[in-house]
DRENDREN-881704 format. One record per atom (N, C-alpha, C): residue in one letter; atom name; x, y, z; residue number from 0. Coordinates in nm, 3 decimals, decimal comma. Layout:
N
+------+------+---------+---------+---------+-----+
: type : atom :       X :       Y :       Z : seq :
+------+------+---------+---------+---------+-----+
:    A :   CA :       X :       Y :       Z : NUM :
...
+------+------+---------+---------+---------+-----+
//
This chain:
78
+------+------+---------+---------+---------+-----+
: type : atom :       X :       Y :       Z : seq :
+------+------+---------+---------+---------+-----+
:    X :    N :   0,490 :   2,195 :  -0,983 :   0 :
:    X :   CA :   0,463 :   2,065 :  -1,042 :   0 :
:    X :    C :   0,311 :   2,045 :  -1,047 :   0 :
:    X :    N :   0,225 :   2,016 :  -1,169 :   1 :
:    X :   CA :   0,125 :   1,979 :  -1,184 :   1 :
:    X :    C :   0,141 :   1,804 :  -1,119 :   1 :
:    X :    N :   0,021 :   1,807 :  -1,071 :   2 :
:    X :   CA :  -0,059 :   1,660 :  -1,050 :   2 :
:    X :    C :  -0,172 :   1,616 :  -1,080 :   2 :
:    X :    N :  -0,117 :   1,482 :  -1,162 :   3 :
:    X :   CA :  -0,268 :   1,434 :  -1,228 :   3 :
:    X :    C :  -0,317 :   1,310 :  -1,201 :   3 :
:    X :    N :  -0,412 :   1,317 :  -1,165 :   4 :
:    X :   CA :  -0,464 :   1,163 :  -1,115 :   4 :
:    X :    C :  -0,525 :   1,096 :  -1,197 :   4 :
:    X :    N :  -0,512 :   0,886 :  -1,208 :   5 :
:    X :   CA :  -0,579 :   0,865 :  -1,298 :   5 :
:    X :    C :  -0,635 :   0,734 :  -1,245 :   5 :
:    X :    N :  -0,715 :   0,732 :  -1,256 :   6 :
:    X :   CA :  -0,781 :   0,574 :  -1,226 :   6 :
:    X :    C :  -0,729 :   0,479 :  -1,309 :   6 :
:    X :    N :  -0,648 :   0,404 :  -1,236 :   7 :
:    X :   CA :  -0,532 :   0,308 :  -1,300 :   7 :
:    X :    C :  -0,618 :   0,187 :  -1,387 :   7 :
:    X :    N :  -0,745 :   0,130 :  -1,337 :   8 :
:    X :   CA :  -0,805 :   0,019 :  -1,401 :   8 :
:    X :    C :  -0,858 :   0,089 :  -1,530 :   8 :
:    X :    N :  -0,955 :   0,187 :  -1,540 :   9 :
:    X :   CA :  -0,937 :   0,254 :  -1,660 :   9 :
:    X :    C :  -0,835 :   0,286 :  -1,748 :   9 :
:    X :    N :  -0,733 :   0,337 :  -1,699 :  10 :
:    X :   CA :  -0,648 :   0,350 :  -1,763 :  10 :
:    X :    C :  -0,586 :   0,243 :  -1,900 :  10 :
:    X :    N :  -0,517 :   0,158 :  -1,806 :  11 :
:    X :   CA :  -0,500 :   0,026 :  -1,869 :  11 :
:    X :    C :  -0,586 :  -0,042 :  -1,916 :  11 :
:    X :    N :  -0,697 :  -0,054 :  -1,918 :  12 :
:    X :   CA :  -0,818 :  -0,057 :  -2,004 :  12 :
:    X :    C :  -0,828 :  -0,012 :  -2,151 :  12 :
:    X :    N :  -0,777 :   0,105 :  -2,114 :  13 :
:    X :   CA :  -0,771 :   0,203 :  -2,243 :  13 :
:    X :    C :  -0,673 :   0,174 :  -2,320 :  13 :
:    X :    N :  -0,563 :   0,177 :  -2,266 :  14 :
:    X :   CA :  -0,431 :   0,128 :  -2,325 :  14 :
:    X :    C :  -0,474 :  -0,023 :  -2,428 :  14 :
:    X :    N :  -0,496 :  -0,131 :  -2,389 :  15 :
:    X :   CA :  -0,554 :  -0,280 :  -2,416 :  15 :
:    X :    C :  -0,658 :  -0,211 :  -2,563 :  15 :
:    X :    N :  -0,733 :  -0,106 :  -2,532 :  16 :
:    X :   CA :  -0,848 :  -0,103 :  -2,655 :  16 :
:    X :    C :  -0,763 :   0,012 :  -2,793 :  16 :
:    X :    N :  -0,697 :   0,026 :  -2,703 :  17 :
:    X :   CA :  -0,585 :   0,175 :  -2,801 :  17 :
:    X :    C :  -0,467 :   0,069 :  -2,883 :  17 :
:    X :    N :  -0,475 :  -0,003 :  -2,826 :  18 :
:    X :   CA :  -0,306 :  -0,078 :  -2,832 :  18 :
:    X :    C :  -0,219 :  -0,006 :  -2,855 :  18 :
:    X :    N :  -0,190 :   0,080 :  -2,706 :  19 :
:    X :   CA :  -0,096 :   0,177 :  -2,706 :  19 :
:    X :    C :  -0,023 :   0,104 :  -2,584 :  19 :
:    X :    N :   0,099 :   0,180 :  -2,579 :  20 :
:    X :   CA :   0,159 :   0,144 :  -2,425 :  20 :
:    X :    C :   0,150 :   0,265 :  -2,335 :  20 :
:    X :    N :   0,182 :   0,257 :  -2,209 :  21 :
:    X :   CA :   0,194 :   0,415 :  -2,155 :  21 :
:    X :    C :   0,287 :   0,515 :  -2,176 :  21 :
:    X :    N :   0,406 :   0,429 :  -2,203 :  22 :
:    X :   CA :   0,531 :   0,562 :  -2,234 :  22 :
:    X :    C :   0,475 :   0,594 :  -2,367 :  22 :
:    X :    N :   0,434 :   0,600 :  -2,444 :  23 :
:    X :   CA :   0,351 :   0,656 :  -2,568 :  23 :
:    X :    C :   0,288 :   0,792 :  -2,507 :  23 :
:    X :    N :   0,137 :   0,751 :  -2,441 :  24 :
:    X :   CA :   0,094 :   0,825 :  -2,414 :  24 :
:    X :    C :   0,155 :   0,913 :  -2,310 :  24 :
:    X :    N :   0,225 :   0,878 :  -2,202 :  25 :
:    X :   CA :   0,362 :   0,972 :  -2,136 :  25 :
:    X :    C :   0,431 :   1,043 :  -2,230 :  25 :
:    X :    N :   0,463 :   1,026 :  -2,310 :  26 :
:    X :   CA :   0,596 :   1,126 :  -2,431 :  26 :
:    X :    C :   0,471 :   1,258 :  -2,479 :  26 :
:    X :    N :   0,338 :   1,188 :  -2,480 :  27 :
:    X :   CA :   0,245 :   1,297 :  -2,542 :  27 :
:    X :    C :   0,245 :   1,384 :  -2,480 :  27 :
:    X :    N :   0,268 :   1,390 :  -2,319 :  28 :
:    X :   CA :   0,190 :   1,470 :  -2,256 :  28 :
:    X :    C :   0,314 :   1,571 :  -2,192 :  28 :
:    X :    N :   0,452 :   1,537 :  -2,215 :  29 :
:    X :   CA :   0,570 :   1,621 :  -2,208 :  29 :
:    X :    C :   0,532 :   1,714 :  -2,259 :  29 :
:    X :    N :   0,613 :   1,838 :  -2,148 :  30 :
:    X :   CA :   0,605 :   1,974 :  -2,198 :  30 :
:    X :    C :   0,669 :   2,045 :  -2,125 :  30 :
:    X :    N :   0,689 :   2,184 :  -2,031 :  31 :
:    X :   CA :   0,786 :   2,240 :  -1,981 :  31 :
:    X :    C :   0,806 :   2,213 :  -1,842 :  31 :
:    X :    N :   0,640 :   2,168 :  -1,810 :  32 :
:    X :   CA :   0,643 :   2,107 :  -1,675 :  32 :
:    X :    C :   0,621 :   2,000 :  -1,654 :  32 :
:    X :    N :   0,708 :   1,976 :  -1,498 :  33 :
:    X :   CA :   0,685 :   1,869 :  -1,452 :  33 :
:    X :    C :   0,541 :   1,811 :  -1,403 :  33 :
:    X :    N :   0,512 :   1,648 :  -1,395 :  34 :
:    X :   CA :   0,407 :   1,637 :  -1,394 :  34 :
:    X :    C :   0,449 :   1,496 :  -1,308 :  34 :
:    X :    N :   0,312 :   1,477 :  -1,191 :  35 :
:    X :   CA :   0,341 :   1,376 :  -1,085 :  35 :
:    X :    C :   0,191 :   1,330 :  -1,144 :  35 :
:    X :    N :   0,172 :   1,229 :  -1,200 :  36 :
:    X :   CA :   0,078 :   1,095 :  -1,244 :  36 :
:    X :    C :   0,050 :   0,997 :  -1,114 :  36 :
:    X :    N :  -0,063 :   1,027 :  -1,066 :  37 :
:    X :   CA :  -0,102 :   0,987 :  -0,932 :  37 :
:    X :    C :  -0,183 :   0,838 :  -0,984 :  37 :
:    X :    N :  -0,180 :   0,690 :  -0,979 :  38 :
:    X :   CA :  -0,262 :   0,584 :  -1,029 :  38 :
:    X :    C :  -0,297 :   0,578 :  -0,887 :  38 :
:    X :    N :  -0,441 :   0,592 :  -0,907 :  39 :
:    X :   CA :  -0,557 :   0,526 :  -0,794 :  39 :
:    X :    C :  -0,673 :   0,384 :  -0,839 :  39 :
:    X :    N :  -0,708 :   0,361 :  -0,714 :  40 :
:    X :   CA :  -0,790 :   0,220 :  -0,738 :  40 :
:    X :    C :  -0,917 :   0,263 :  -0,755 :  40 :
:    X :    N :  -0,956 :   0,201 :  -0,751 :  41 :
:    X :   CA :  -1,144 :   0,219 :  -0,774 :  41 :
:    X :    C :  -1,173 :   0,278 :  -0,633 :  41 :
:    X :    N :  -1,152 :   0,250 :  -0,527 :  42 :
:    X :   CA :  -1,214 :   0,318 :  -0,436 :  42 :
:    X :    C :  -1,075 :   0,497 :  -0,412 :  42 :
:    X :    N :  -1,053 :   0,538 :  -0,525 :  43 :
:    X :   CA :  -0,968 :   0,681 :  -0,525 :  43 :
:    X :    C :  -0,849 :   0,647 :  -0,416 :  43 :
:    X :    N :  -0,826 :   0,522 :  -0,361 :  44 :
:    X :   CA :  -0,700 :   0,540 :  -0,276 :  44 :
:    X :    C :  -0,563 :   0,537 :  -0,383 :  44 :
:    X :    N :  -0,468 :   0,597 :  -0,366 :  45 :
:    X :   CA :  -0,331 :   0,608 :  -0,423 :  45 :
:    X :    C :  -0,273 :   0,473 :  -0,412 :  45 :
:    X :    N :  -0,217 :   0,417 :  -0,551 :  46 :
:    X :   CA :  -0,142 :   0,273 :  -0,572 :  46 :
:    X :    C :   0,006 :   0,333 :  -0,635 :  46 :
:    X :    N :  -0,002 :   0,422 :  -0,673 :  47 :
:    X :   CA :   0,159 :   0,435 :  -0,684 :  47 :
:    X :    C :   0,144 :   0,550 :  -0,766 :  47 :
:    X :    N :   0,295 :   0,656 :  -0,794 :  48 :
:    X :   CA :   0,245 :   0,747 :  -0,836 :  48 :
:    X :    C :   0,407 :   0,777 :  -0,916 :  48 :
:    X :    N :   0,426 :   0,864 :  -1,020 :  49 :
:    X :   CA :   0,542 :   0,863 :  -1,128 :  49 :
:    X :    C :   0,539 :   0,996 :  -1,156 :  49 :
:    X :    N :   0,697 :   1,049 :  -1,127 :  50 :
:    X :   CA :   0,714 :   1,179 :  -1,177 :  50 :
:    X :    C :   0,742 :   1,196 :  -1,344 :  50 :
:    X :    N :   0,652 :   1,211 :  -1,423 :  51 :
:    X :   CA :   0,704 :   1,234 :  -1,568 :  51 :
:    X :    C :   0,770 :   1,326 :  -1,606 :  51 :
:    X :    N :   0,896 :   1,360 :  -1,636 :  52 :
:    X :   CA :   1,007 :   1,407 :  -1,648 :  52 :
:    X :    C :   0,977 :   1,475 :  -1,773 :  52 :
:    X :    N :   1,027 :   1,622 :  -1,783 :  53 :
:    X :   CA :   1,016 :   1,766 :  -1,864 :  53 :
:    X :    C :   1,087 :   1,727 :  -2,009 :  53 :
:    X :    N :   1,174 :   1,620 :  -2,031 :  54 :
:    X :   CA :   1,200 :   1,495 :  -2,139 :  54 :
:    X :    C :   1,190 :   1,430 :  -2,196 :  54 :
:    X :    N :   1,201 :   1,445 :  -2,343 :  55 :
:    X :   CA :   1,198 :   1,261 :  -2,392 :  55 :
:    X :    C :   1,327 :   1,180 :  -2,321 :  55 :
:    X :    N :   1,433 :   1,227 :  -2,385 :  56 :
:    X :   CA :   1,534 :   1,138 :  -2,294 :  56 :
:    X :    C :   1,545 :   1,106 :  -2,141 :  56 :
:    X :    N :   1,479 :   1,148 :  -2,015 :  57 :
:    X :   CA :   1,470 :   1,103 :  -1,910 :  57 :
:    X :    C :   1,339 :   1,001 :  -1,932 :  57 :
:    X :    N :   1,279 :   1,025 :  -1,968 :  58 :
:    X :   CA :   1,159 :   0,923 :  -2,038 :  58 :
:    X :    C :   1,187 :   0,817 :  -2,037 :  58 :
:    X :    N :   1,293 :   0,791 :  -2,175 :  59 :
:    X :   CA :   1,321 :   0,666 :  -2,245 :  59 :
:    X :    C :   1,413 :   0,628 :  -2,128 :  59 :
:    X :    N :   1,494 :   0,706 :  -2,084 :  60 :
:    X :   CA :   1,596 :   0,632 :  -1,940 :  60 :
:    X :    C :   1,457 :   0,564 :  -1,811 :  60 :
:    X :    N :   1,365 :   0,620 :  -1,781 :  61 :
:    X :   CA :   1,236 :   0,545 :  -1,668 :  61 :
:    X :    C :   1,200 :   0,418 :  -1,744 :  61 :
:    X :    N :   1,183 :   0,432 :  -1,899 :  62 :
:    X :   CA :   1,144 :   0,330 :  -1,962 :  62 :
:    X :    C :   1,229 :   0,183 :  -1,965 :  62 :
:    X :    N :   1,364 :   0,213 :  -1,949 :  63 :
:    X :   CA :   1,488 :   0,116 :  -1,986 :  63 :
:    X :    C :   1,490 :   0,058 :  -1,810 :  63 :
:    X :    N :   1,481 :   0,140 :  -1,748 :  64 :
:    X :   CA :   1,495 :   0,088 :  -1,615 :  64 :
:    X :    C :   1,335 :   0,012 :  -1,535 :  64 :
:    X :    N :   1,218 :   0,082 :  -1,605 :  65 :
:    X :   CA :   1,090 :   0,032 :  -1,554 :  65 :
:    X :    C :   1,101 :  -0,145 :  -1,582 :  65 :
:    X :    N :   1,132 :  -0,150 :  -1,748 :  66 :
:    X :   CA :   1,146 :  -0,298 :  -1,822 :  66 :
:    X :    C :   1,262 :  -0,386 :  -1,764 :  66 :
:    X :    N :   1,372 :  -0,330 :  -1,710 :  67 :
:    X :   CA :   1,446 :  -0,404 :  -1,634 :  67 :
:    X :    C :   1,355 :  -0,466 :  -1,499 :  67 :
:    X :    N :   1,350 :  -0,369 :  -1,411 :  68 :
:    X :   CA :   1,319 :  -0,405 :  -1,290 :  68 :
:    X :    C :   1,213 :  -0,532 :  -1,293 :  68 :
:    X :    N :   1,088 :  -0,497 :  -1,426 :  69 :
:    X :   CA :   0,954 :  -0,562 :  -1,418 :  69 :
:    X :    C :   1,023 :  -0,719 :  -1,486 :  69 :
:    X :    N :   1,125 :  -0,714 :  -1,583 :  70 :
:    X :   CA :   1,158 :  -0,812 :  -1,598 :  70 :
:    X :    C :   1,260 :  -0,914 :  -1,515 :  70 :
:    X :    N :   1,316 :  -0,839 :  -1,426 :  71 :
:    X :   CA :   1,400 :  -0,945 :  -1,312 :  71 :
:    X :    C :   1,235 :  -0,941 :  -1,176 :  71 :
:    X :    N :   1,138 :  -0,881 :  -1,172 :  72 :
:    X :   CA :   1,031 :  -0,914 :  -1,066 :  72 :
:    X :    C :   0,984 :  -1,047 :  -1,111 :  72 :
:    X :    N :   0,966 :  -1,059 :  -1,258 :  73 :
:    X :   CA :   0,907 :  -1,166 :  -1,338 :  73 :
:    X :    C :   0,960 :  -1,308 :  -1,333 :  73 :
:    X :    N :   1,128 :  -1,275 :  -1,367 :  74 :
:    X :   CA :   1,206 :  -1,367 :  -1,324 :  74 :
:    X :    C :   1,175 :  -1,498 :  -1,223 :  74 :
:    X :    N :   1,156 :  -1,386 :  -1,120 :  75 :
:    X :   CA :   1,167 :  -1,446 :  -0,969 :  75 :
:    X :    C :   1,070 :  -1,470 :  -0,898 :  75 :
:    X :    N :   0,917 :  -1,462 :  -1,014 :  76 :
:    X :   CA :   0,792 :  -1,534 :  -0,979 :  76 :
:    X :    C :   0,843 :  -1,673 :  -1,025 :  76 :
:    X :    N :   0,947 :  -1,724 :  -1,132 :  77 :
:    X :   CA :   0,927 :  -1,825 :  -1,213 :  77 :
:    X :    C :   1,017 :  -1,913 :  -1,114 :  77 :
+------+------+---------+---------+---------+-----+
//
């Protein structure tokens, strides 16, 4: 398994000036291997980290379940 680290505030930064989303740029980067997407903070400590799956279809299944979860977390700020 490759691992790639990314500075998460950049990241999403980028995303905002791209007006892309991440599973976009996730589907790009599929290929035979697996790949563990390490998001770090500004000071390089680890904030969470996502196995991107050798798939589009396990993809779009992280995607259906990411938008669930974030939308019942959302919920239950309100």
């Amino acid at each position: 398994m490759k691992v790639i680290q990314i500075k998460a505030k950049d990241f999403f930064e980028l995303l905002k000036i791209k007006d892309t989303s991440m599973w976009e740029i996730f589907s790009q980067m599929i290929d035979e291997t697996e790949k563990e997407i390490i998001f770090l903070d500004e000071e390089e400590k680890e904030l969470f980290s996502y196995i991107l799956p050798n798939n589009l279809e396990k993809l779009e299944e992280d995607r259906k379940i990411f938008a669930k979860e974030y939308a019942d977390k959302m919920s239950n700020l309100n």
